[in-house]
C-alpha positions in Angstrom: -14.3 -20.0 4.8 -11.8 -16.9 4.8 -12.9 -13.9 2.8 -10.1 -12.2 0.6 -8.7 -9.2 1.5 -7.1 -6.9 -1.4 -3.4 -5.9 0.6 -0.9 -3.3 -1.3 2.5 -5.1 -2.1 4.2 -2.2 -1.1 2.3 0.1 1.5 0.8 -3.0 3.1 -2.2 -1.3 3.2 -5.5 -2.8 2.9 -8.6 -2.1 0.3 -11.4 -2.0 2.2 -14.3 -1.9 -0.2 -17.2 -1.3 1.7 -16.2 0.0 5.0 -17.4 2.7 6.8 -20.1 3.7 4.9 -17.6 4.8 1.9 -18.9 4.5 -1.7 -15.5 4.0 -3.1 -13.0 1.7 -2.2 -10.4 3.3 0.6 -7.6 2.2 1.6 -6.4 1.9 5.5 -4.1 -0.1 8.1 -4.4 -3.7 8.8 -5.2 -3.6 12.3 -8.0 -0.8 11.5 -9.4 -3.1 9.1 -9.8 -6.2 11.4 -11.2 -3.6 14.4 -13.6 -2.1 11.7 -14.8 -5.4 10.1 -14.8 -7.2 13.4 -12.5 -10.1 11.8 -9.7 -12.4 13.4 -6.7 -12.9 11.1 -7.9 -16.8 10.6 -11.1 -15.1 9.3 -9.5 -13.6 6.3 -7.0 -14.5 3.2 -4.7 -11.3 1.6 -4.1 -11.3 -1.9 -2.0 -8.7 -3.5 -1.7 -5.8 -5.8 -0.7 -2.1 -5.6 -3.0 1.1 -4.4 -3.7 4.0 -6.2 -0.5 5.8 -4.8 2.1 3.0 -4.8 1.0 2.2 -8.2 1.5 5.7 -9.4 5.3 5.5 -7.2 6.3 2.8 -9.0 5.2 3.8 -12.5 7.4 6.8 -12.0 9.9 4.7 -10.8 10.0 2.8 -13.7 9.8 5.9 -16.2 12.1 8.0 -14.7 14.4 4.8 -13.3 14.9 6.5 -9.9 13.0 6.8 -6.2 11.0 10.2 -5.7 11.8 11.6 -2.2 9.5 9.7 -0.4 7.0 7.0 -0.7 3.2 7.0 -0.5 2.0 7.6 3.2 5.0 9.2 4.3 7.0 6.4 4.2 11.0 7.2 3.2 12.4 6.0 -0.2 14.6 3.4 -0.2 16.9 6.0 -2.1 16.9 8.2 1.4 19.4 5.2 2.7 21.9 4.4 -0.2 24.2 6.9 -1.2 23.4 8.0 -5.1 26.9 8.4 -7.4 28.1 11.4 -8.7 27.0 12.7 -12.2 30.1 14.9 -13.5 
């Protein structure tokens, strides 16, 4: 039987809930998971929802109605790519 694994929509980071010796839920790369955990991708199901960070991003994003400078973990804002108009 696969065992879920919480994945962030947007980071595509994974919760790992009991990893590590960590009393809180962290969140960490994929691949780190499945060397941590010892489990094949077969062994495991993602489901979806948002981290901490990205769910903080994209309540802002929604508030303020544009992309901060860059994403959670480093990553660059799809803003950094498209070319913003103008305000006169």
């Amino acid at each position: 039987m696969a065992v879920p694994i919480v994945r962030c929509s947007l980071c595509r980071r994974v919760r790992d809930d009991a990893g590590a010796g960590h009393t809180t839920a962290r969140w960490c790369d994929i691949v780190e998971f499945m060397r941590m955990n010892h489990l094949r991708p077969s062994e495991f199901l993602l489901t979806e929802t948002y981290c901490d960070e990205c769910s903080l991003f994209y309540r802002q994003l929604v508030t303020y109605g544009r992309w901060p400078n860059q994403m959670p973990g480093g990553m660059p804002g799809p803003a950094d790519d498209v070319a913003r108009p103008s305000i006169r």
